[in-house]
C-alpha positions as CSV (number, residue, x, y, z in Angstrom):
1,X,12.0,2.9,12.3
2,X,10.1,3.5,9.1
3,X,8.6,6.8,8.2
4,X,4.9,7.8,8.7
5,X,4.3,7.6,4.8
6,X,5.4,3.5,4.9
7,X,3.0,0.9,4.9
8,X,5.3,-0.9,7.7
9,X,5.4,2.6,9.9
10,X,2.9,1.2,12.5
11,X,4.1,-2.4,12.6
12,X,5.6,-3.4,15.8
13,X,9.3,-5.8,15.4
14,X,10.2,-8.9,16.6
15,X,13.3,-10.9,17.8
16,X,14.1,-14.3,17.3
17,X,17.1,-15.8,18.8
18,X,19.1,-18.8,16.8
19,X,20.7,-21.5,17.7
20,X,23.9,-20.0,17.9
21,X,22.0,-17.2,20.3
22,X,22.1,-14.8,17.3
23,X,19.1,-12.2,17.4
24,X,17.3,-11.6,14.6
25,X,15.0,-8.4,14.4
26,X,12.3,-8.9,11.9
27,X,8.9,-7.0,11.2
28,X,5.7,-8.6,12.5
29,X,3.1,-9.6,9.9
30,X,1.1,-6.9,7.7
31,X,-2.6,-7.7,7.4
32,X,-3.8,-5.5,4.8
33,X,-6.7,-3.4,6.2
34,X,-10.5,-3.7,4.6
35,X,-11.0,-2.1,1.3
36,X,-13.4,0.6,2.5
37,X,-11.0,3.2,3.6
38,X,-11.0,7.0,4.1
39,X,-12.6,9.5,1.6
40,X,-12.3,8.9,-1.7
41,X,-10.7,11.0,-3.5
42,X,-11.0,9.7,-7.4
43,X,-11.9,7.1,-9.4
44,X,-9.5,6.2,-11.7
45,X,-10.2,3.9,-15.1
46,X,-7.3,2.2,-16.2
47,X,-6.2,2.6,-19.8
48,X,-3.4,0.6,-22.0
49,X,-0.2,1.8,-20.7
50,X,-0.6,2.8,-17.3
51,X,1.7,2.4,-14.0
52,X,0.4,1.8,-10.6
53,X,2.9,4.3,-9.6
54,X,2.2,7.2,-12.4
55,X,-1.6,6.9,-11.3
56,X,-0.7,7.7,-7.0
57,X,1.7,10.4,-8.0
58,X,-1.4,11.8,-10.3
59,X,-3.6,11.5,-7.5
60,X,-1.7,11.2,-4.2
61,X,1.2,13.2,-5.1
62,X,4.0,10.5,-4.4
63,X,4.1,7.4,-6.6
64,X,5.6,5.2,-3.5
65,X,2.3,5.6,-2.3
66,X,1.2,3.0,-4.4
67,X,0.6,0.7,-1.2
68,X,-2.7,2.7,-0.3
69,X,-4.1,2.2,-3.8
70,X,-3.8,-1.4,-3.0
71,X,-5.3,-1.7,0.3
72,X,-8.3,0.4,-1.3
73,X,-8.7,-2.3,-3.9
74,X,-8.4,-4.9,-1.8
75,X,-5.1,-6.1,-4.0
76,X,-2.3,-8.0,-3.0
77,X,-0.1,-7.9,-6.5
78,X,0.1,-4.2,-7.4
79,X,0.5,-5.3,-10.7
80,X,-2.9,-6.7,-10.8
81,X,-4.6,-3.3,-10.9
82,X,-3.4,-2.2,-14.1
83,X,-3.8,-5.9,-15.7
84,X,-7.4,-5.1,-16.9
85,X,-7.9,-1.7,-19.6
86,X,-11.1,-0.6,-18.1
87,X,-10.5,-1.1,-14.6
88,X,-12.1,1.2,-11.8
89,X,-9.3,1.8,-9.6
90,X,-10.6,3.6,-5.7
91,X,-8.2,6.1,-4.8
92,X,-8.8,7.2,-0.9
93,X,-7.2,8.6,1.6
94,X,-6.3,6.4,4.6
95,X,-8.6,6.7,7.3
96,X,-6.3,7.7,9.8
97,X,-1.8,8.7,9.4
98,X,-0.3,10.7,6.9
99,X,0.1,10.1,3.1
């Protein structure tokens, strides 16, 4: 259903029936994993300016990747990460899948 690259690609689905016997297909909950992932590959410090998604295409190749800088860091708002100038940011590579 989703591609190996997609935070969602190894999340099973779900149906739920309504009361008018509708079936609705939804994703299961995401748990994001624990922060200490696979290698690291950088360490990034964030500067004024920068984009959560400029910083994974520099260092993962593909910007919708931004996901996996997330679970490194243990964040839940991506937009968190690039709040603080200063900021070291963990850039790994997942422990197990593709990127």
């Amino acid at each position: 259903m989703f591609p190996p690259t997609s935070r969602y690609y190894a999340i099973e689905t779900a149906r739920l029936e309504g009361p008018d016997g509708r079936q609705v297909v939804y994703l299961r909950r995401r748990f994001v994993p624990q922060p200490d992932a696979g290698p690291l590959v950088a360490q990034h410090v964030v500067v004024e300016g920068d984009r959560l998604d400029n910083i994974t295409a520099r260092y993962l190749g593909d910007p919708e990747q931004f996901w996996r800088v997330c679970d490194t860091n243990a964040a839940m708002e991506p937009q968190e990460l690039t709040e603080e100038v200063g900021r070291v940011l963990r850039i790994a590579f997942p422990k197990t899948g593709a990127i």
